[in-house]
C-alpha positions in Angstrom: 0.0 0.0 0.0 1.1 3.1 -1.1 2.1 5.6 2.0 2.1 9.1 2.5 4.4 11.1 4.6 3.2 14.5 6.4 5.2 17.9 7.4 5.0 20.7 9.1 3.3 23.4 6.9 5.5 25.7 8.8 8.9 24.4 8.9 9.1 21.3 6.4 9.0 18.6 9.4 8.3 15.1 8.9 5.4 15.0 11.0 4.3 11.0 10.4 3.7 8.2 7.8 -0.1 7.2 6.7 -1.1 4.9 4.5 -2.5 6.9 1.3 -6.2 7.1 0.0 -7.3 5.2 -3.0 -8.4 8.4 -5.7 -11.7 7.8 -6.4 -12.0 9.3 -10.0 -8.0 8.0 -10.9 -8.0 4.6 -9.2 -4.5 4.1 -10.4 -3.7 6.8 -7.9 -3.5 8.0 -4.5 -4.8 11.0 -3.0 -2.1 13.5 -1.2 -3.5 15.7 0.7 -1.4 19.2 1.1 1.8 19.3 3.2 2.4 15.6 2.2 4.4 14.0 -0.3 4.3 10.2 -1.2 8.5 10.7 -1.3 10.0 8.6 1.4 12.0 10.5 4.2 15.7 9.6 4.8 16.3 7.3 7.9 16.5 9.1 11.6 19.7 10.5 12.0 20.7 11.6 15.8 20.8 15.7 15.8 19.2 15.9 12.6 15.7 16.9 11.7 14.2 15.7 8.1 12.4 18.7 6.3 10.7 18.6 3.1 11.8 21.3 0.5 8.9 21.1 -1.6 10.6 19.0 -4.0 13.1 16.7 -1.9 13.8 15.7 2.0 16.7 17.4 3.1 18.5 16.9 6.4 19.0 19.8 8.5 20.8 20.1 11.6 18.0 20.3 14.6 19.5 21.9 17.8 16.5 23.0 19.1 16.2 23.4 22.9 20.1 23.8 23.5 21.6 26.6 24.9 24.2 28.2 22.8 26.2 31.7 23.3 26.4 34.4 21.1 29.7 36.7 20.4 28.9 38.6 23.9 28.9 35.6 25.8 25.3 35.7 26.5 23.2 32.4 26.3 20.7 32.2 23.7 18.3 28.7 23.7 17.9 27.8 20.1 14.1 27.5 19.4 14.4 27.2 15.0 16.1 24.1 12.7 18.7 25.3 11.3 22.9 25.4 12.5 23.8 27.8 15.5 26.9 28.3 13.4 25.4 30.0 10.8 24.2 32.8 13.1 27.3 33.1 14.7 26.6 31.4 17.8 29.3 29.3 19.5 28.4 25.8 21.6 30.6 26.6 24.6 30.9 29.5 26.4 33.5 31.9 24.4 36.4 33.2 26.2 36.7 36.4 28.0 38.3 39.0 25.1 41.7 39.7 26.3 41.2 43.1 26.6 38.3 42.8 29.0 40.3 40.6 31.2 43.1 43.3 31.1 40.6 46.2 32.2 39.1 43.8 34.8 42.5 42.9 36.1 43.9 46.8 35.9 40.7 47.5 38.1 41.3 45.0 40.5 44.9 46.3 41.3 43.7 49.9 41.3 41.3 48.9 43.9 43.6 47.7 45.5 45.9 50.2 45.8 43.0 52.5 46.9 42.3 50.0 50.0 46.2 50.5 50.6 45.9 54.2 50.8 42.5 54.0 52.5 44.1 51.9 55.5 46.6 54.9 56.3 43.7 58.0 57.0 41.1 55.9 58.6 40.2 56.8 62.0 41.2 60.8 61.0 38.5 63.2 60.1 37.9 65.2 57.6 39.0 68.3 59.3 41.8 66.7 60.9 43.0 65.1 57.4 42.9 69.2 56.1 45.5 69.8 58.9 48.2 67.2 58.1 50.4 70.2 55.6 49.8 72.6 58.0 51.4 69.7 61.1 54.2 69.3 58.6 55.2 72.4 57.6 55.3 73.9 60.9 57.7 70.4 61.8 60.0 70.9 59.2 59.9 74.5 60.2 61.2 73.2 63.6 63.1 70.8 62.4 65.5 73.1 60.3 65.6 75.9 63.1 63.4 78.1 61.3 61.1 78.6 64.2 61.2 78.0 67.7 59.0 75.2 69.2 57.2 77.9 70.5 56.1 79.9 67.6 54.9 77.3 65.9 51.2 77.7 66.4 49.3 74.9 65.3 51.9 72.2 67.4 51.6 74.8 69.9 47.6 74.6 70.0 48.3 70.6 69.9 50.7 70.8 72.8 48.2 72.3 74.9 50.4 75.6 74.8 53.7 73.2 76.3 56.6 74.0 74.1 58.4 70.9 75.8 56.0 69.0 74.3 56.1 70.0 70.7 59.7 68.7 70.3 58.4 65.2 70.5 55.3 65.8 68.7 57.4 67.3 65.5 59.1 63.7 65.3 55.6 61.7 65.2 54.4 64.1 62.6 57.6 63.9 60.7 57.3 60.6 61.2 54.2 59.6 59.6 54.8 62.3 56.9 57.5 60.2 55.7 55.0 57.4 56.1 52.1 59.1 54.1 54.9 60.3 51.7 56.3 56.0 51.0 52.5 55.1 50.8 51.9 57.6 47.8 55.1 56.2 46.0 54.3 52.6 47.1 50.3 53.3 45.4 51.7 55.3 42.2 53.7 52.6 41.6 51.6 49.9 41.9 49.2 52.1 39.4 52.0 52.1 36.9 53.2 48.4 37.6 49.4 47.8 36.5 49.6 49.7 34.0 52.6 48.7 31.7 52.6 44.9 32.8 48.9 44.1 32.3 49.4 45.8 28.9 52.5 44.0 28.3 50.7 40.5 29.1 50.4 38.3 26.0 47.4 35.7 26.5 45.5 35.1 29.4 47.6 32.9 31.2 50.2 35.4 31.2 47.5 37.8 32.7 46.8 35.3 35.5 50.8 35.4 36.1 51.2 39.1 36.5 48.4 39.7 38.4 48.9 37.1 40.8 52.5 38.6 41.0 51.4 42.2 41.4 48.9 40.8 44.1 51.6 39.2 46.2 53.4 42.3 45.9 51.0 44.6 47.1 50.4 42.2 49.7 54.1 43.0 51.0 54.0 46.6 50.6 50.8 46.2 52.9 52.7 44.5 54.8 55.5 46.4 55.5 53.8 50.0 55.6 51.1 48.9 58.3 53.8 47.3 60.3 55.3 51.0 60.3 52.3 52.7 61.1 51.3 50.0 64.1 54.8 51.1 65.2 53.7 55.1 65.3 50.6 54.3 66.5 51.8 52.2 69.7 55.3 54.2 70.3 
């Protein structure tokens, strides 16, 4: 018996296989009814879908409920026949772009440098941070014999008006001027380290490399400048 074989009027599908209809005016033929053909399909074949061109069965690649990822890394769940490929989507997950990974990883160390300076002025005010050039200059004032101890004013007011007193206070404020003044080098460097090697990195693994390596090293400037300023804090 002769059989006919049904598709999607949308897509092209092979829907299912019935037997045909005896034609009742042609009895020689069979009646087709539309979106059927009496042309046999090809066998099933895994991650294909059979679709009927209008004049042949053609095999098309049928993805349909996978999740694929376009050029921006998003996920897109394919819901047409058709291959993914052909609309520049990738099966895995791309990789990061180089470049993002390098503006990512300059961030990271600039944040970082920013939490270093950030440890070194927490606990001080605003209004007491607007005083630190005023501390120093009168100190180095002192320091260089420029004024007396008791004309400087500010050390003075400080002092409670005790000029005995200001001699020690000019070497804690010199003290963690110097300090303030090995932070800003140790951050500005760590900018430009950022900077040039990030830029200077040629794949990602290299990335990974340097910024583990500029990690650890901020790590030991951390290290080294609190260890100071726990000294000034506690002397």
């Amino acid at each position: 018996m002769t059989q006919i074989h049904n598709y999607h009027p949308e897509t092209g599908e092979f829907v299912h296989t019935s037997n045909a209809r005896q034609n009742p005016l042609e009895p020689d033929k069979v009646l087709v009814p539309q979106h059927a053909t009496t042309l046999k399909p090809p066998a099933i074949k895994e991650g294909f879908a059979r679709v009927f061109t209008g004049t042949q069965w053609k095999e098309v690649p049928d993805h349909r409920g996978e999740t694929w990822f376009d050029l921006e890394r998003n996920p897109v769940v394919i819901k047409q026949l058709g291959s993914p490929v052909e609309k520049d989507l990738m099966a895995e997950l791309p990789p990061v772009p180089l470049a993002d990974l390098k503006l990512d990883a300059i961030q990271s160390v600039l944040a970082e440098a920013d939490r270093l300076a950030a440890q070194f002025v927490a606990g001080y005010t605003e209004a007491e941070q607007s005083t630190f050039v005023k501390r120093e200059n009168e100190a180095r004032a002192i320091q260089s014999g420029a004024i007396l101890p008791k004309d400087a004013t500010y050390l003075m007011k400080l002092a409670g008006g005790d000029a005995a007193l200001v001699a020690g206070l000019k070497d804690v404020i010199l003290s963690r001027s110097d300090l303030f003044e090995d932070v800003t080098v140790a951050v500005t460097h760590m900018r430009q380290q950022a900077q040039e090697r990030i830029e200077a990195a040629s794949d990602a693994d290299a990335l990974a490399e340097v910024l583990n390596a500029l990690k650890q090293q901020a790590v030991e400037t951390a290290a080294g400048l609190l260890a100071r300023k726990a000294a000034l804090d506690n002397g």
